[in-house]
C-alpha positions as CSV (number, residue, x, y, z in Angstrom):
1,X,-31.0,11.8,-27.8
2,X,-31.6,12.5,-23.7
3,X,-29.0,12.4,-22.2
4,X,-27.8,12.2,-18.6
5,X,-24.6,13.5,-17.7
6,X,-22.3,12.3,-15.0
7,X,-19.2,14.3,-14.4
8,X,-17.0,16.6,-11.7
9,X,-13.4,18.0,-12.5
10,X,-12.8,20.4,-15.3
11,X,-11.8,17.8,-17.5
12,X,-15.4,16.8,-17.5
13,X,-16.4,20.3,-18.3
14,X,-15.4,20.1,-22.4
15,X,-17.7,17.2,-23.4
16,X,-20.6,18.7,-21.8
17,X,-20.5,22.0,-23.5
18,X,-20.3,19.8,-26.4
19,X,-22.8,17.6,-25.9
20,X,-24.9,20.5,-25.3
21,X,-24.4,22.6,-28.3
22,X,-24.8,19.6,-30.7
23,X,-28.3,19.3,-30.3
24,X,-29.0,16.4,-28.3
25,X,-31.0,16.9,-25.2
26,X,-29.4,17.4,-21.5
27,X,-31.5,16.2,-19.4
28,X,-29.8,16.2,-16.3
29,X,-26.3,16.8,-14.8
30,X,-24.9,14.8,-12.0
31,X,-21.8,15.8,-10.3
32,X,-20.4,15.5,-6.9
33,X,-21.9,17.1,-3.5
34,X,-20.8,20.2,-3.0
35,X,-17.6,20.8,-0.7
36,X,-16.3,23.3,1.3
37,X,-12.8,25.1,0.7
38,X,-10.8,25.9,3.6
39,X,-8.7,28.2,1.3
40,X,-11.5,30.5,1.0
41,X,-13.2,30.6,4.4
42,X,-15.1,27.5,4.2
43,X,-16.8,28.9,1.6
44,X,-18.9,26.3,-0.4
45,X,-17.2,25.4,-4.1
46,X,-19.3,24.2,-6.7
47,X,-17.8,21.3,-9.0
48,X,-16.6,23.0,-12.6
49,X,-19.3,20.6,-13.9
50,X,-22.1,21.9,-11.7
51,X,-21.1,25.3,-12.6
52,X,-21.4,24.7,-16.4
53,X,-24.9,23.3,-15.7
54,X,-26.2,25.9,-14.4
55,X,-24.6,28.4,-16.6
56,X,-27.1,26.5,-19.7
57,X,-30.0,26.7,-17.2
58,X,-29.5,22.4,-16.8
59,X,-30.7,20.9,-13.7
60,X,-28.1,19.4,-11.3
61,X,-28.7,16.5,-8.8
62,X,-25.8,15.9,-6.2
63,X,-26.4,12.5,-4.4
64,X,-24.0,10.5,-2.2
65,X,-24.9,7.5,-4.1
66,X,-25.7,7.5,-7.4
67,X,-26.4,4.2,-7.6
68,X,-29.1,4.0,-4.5
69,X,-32.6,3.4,-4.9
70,X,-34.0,6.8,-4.5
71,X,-31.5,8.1,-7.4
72,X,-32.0,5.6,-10.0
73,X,-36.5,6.1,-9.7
74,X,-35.1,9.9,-10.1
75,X,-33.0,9.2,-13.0
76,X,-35.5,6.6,-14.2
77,X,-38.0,8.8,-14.3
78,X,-36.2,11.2,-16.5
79,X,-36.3,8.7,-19.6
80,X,-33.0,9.4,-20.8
81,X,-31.7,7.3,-23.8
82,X,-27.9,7.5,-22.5
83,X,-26.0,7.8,-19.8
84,X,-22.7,9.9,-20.5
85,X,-20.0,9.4,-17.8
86,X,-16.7,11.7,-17.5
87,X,-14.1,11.6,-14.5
88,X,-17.4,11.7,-12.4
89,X,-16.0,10.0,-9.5
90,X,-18.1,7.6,-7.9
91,X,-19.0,4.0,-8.7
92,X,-21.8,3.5,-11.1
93,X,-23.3,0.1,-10.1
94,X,-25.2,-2.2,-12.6
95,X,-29.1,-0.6,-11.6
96,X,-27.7,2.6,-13.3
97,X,-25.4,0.7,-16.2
98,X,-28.5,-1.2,-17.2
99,X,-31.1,1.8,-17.0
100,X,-31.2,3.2,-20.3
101,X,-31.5,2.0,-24.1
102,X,-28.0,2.8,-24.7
103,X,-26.2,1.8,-21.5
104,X,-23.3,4.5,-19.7
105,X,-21.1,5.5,-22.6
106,X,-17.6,6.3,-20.4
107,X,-15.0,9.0,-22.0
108,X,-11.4,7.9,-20.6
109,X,-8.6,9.3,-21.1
110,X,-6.1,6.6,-22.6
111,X,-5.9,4.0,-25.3
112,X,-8.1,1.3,-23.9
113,X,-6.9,-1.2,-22.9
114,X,-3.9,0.8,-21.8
115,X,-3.8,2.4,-18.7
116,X,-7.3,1.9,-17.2
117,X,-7.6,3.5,-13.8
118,X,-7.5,6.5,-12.3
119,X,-4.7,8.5,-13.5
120,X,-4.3,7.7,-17.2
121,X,-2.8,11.3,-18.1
122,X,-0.6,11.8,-15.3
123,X,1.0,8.0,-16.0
124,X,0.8,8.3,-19.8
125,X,3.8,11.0,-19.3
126,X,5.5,9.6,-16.2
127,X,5.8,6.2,-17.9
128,X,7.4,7.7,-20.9
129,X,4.6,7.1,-23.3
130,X,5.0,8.8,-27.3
131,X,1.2,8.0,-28.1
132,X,-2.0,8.3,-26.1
133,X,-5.5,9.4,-26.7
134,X,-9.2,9.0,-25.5
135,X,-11.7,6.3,-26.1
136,X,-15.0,5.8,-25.5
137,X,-16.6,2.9,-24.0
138,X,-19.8,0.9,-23.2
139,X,-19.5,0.7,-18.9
140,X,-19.7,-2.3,-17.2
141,X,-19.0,-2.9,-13.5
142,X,-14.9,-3.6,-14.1
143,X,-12.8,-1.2,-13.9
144,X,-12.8,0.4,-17.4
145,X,-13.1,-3.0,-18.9
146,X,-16.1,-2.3,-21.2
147,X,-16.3,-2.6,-24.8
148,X,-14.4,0.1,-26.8
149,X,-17.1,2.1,-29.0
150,X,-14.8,5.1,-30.7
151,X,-10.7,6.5,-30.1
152,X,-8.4,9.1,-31.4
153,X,-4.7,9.4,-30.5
154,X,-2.3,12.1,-29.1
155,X,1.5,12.5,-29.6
156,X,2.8,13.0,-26.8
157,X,6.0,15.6,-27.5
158,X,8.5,15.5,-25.6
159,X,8.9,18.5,-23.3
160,X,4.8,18.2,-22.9
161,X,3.2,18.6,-19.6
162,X,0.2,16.7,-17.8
163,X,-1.7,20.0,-18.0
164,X,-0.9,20.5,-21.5
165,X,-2.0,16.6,-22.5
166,X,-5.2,17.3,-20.0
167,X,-6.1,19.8,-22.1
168,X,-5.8,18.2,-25.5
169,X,-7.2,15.3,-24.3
170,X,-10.8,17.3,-23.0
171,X,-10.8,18.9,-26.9
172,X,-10.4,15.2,-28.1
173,X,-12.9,14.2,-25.7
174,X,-15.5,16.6,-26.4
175,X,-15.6,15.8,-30.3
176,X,-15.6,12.1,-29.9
177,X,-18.4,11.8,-27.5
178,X,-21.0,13.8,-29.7
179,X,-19.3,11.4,-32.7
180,X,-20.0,8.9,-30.3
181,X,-23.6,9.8,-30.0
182,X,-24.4,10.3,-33.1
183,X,-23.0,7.2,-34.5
184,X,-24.7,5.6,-31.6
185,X,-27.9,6.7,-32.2
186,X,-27.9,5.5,-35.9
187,X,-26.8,2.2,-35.0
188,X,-23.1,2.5,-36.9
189,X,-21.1,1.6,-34.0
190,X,-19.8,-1.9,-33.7
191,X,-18.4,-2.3,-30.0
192,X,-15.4,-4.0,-29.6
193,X,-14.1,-5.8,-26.8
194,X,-11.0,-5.5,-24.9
195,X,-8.1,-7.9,-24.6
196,X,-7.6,-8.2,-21.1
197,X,-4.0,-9.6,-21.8
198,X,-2.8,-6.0,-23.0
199,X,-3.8,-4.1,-20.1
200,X,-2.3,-1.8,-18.0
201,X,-3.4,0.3,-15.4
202,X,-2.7,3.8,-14.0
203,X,-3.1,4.0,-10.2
204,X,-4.1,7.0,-8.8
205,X,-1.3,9.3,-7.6
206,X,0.2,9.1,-4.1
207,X,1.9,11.9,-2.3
208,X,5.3,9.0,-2.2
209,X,4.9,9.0,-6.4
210,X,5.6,12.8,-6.4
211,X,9.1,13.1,-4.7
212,X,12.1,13.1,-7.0
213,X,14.3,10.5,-6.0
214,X,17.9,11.2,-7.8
215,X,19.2,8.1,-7.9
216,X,17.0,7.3,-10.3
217,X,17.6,7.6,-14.3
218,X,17.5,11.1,-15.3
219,X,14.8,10.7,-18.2
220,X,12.8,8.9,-15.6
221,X,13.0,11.9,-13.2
222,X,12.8,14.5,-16.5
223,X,9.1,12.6,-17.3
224,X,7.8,12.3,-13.2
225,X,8.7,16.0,-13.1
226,X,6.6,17.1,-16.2
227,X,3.6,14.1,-15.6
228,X,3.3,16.0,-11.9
229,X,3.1,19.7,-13.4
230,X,1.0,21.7,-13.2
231,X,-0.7,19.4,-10.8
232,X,0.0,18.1,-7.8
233,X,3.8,18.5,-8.9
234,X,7.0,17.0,-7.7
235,X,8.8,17.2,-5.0
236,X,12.2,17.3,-2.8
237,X,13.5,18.1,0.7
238,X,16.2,20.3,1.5
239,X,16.8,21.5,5.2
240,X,13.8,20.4,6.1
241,X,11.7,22.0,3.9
242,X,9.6,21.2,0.9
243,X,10.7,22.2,-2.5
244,X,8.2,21.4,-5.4
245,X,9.6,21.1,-8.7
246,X,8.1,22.6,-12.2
247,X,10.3,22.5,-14.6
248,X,13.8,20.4,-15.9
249,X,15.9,19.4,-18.2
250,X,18.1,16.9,-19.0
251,X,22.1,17.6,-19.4
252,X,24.2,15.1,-21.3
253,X,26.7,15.0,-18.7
254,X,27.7,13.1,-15.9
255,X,28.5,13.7,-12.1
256,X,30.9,11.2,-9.6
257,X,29.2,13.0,-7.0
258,X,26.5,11.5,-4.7
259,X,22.8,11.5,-6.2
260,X,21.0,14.4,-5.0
261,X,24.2,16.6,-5.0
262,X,23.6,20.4,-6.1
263,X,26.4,20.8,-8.4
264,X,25.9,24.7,-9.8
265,X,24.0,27.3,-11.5
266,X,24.7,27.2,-14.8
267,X,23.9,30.7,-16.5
268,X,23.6,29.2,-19.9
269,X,20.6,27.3,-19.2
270,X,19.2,28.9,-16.1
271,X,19.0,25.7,-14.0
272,X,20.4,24.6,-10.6
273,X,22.3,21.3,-11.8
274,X,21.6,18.2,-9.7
275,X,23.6,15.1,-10.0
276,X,21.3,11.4,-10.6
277,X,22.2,8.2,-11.1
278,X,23.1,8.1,-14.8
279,X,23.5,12.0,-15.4
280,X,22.7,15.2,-14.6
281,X,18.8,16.7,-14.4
282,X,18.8,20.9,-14.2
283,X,16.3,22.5,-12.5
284,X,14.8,25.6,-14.2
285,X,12.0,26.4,-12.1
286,X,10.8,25.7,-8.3
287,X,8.8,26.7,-5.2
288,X,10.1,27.0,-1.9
289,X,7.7,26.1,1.1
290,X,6.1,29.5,2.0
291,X,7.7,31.3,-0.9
292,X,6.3,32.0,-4.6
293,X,7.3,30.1,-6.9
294,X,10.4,31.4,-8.7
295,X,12.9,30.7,-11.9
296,X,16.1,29.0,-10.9
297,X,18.1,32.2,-10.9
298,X,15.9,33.8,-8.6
299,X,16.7,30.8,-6.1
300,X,19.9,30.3,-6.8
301,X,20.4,34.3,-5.8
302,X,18.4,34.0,-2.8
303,X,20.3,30.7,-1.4
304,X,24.2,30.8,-3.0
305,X,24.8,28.5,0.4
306,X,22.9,25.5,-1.4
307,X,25.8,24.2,-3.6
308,X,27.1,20.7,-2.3
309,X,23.9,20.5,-0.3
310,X,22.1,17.2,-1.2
311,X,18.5,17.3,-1.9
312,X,16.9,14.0,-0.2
């Protein structure tokens, strides 16, 4: 088939290669405008999906608005069979969902009709979810309401991180969407709708979802702390500064001391030992504001004043 190819973040980047080296045709690759990076000068970044375009010699159009009249004659005029849309990140209005024989096939990251939204992975671990996975889906204009076409589940273990999950779920995601395609094109798909009573949703992560708040269950703060990591990762203050939080682990024990409370090192399990509402949560592995980040020995060695302090 021709396809069109809608996509931005790296997550995005799987699923084209794939759709690529499985034969069907390319014919275009839309992705984001182009921003600049403060980090490195201003410098302008390209979009991992933009880069991957032009690394197989595919042409890449960047508008504001996909959806405006001078981009759909320009996709139009392309004659693509499919659209294929993956964390592309801009609202594809019905001109472009009705352009092509086999509508805007969208690759999310959950069990439809669970967690629709923008932040499926991240919540799928913060919620304390065993079981996700990827769907596809035939796009309408709701918000990730569209008829289910193919899924495959994940486990979700126990200690895993959103990175880790991200990047099971872009493997998943790049076979199902050529088995999408495929099956598409020889008409052995039958779409099926989605009960609307069974939905979820994962809003998109706020900067106020990211800080640890220990009066809270500790396997609630154990899951925020490894659905933030790597990315954009928890957080906590102490003295006024920001300290962002990689790694824990839960301690069958508890503490009469207030939440918060730093309570020791212990050697055994390298972790600063933090009291919460219904146990204790040991930090293995954190980052200072303007240091590196740094095991919790390494901390702990550097600030043996912090015991009894109260992180807030």
């Amino acid at each position: 088939m021709k396809v069109v190819y809608m996509g931005t973040p790296d997550f995005a980047v799987g699923p084209l290669k794939s759709i690529i080296e499985s034969g069907h045709e390319v014919k275009l690759v839309v992705s984001q405008p182009d921003k600049k990076n403060s980090r490195r000068g201003n410098k302008i970044v390209y979009s991992p999906v933009k880069q991957c375009a032009l690394d197989n010699e595919i042409e890449v159009f960047q508008p504001n608005r996909v959806s405006d009249d001078e981009s759909y004659e320009y996709i139009k005029s392309l004659k693509p069979d499919v659209i294929v849309v993956c964390a592309y990140g801009q609202i594809v209005k019905s001109n472009i969902l009705n352009l092509v024989k086999f509508g805007c096939i969208n690759i999310h990251a959950s069990l439809l009709p669970h967690l629709r939204g923008a932040a499926p992975i991240h919540r799928s671990i913060i919620n304390g979810d065993k079981v996700t996975g990827v769907t596809t889906m035939q796009m309408n204009e709701g918000l990730d309401t569209g008829d289910m076409l193919l899924k495959e589940e994940i486990e979700i273990g126990d200690d895993m991180t959103v990175g880790e999950l991200h990047d099971k779920m872009e493997i998943i995601g790049s076979k199902l969407i050529v088995e999408t395609l495929n099956k598409l094109e020889k008409g052995e798909i039958n779409p099926k709708k989605q009960d609307d009573n069974l939905s979820t949703y994962a809003n998109k992560i706020t900067k106020e979802d990211c800080h640890i708040d220990f009066s809270e269950n500790v396997k609630d703060i154990y899951n925020k702390i490894r659905g933030l990591n790597p990315f954009p990762l928890s957080y906590v203050n102490l003295d006024e500064k920001n300290i962002k939080i990689y790694e824990s682990i839960i301690k069958n024990e508890l503490s009469n001391e207030k939440c918060g409370t730093i309570l020791s090192y212990n050697k055994k399990d390298k972790a600063l030992l933090v009291a919460a509402k219904d146990g204790i949560i040991g930090i293995k592995e954190l980052k200072m504001q303007g240091k590196k980040k740094m095991d919790a020995a390494s901390f702990y060695n550097g600030n043996r004043d912090i015991i009894g302090k109260v992180f807030n």
